[in-house]
C-alpha positions in Angstrom: 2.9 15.6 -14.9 0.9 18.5 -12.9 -2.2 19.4 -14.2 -1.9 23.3 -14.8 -5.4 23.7 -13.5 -4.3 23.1 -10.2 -1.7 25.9 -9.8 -2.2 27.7 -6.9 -2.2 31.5 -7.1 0.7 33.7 -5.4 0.0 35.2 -2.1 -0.8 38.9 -2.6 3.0 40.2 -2.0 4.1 37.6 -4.4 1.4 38.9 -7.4 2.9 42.6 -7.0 6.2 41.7 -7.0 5.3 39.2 -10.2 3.0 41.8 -11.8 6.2 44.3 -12.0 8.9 41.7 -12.7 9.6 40.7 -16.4 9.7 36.8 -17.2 13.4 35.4 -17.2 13.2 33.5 -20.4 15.9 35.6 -22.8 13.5 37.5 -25.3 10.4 37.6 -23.5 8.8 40.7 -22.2 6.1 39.5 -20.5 5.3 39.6 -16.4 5.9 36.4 -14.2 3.3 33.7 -13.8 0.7 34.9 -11.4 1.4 31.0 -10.1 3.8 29.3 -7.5 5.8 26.4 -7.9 8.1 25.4 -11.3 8.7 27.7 -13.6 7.4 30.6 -11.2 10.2 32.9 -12.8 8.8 32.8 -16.2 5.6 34.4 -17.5 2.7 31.6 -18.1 3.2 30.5 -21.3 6.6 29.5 -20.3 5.6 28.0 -17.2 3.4 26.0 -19.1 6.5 24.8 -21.2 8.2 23.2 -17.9 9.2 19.4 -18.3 7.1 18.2 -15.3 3.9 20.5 -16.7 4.4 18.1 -20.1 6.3 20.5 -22.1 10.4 20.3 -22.5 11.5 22.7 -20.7 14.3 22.3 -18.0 14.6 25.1 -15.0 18.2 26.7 -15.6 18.4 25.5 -19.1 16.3 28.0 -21.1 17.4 26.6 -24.8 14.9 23.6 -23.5 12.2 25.7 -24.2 12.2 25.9 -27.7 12.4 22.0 -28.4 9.3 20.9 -30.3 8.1 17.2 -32.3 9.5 18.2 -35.3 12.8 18.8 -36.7 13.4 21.8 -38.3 16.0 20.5 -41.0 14.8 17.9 -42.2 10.9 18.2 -40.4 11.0 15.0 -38.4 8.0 14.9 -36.5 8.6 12.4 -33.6 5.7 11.7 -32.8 5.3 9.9 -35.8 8.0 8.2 -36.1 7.6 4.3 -36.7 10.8 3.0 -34.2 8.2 3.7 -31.5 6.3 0.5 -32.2 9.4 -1.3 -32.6 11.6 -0.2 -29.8 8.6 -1.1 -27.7 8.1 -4.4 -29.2 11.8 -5.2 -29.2 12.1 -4.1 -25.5 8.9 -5.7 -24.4 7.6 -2.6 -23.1 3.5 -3.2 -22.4 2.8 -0.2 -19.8 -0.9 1.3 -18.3 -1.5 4.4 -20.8 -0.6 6.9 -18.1 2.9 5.5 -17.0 3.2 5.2 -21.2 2.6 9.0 -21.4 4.9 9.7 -19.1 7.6 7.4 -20.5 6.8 8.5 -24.1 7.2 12.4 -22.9 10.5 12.0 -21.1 12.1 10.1 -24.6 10.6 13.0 -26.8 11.9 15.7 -24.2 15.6 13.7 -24.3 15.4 13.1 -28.4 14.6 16.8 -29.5 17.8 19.1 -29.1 18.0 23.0 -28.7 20.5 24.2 -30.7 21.9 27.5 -30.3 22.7 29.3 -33.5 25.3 31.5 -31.8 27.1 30.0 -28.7 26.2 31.9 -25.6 30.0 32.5 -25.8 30.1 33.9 -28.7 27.3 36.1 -27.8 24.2 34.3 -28.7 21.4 34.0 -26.3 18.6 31.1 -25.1 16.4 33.2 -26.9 13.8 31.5 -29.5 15.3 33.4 -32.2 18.3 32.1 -31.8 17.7 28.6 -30.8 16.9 25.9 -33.8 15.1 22.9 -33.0 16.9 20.0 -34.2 16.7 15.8 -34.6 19.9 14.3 -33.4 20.9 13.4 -36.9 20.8 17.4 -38.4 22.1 18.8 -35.2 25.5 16.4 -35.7 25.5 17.5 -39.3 25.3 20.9 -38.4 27.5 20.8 -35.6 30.5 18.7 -37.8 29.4 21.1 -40.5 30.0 23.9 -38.9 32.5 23.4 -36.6 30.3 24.2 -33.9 33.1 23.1 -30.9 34.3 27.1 -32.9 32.2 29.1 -34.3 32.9 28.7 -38.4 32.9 30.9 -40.9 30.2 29.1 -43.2 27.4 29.6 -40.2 29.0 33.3 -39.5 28.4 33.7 -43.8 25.2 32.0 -43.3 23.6 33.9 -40.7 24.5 37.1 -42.0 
């Protein structure tokens, strides 16, 4: 993962144009990141939410923002989660501590899922406030639940 204290700074064209632009990220009102590479679309905080900057975020896939440790349903926090230990031992995993991080990271960032309250074509947006952060197990409830492949009327009801 880049170490965000290593960003370099836009070049003086790009910092006016940034300084005037509004972050991509649905919801967000803030100004671009004053920084080049990943992410550069987005204001800093969500630059700082990219995958390979160690947060979940995927470019092009904005609902990947708003993925977090723990479950809102049924507030899972994966991090603590005792399958780690055993998947490991089971699997014989024994890596150095940085290739672990990294390894560790990429299964969280995979595990977590972004769920969008409203289907983008239904209306809904990538925004936070309509994005749920969900384990695997809630967001198949929910989806089943709600007939999420259709919008149903039990989420329409519930959201009203």
């Amino acid at each position: 993962m880049k170490d965000p204290n290593l960003d370099q700074i836009k070049s003086d064209a790009e910092m006016r144009k940034a300084a005037v632009t509004k972050c991509e990220m649905p919801g967000c009102d803030n100004k671009q990141s004053m920084y080049r590479g990943t992410g550069s679309i987005y204001c800093r905080e969500h630059q700082l939410k990219t995958a390979d900057r160690g947060g979940y975020g995927k470019m092009g896939r904005d609902h990947t923002f708003h993925r977090d440790d723990v479950c809102e349903c049924c507030r899972q926090n994966i991090t603590e989660d005792p399958r780690w230990e055993k998947a490991f031992k089971y699997f014989g995993i024994n890596l150095p501590p940085d290739q672990m991080e990294k390894t560790v990271h990429e299964v969280k960032r995979r595990y977590m899922h972004g769920d969008h309250q409203i289907r983008t074509s239904d209306g809904g947006d990538s925004s936070g406030e309509n994005i749920k952060n969900y384990c695997p197990l809630c967001h198949w409830i929910k989806t089943v639940l709600f007939d999420d492949g259709r919008i149903g009327e039990l989420i329409k009801e519930k959201l009203k």
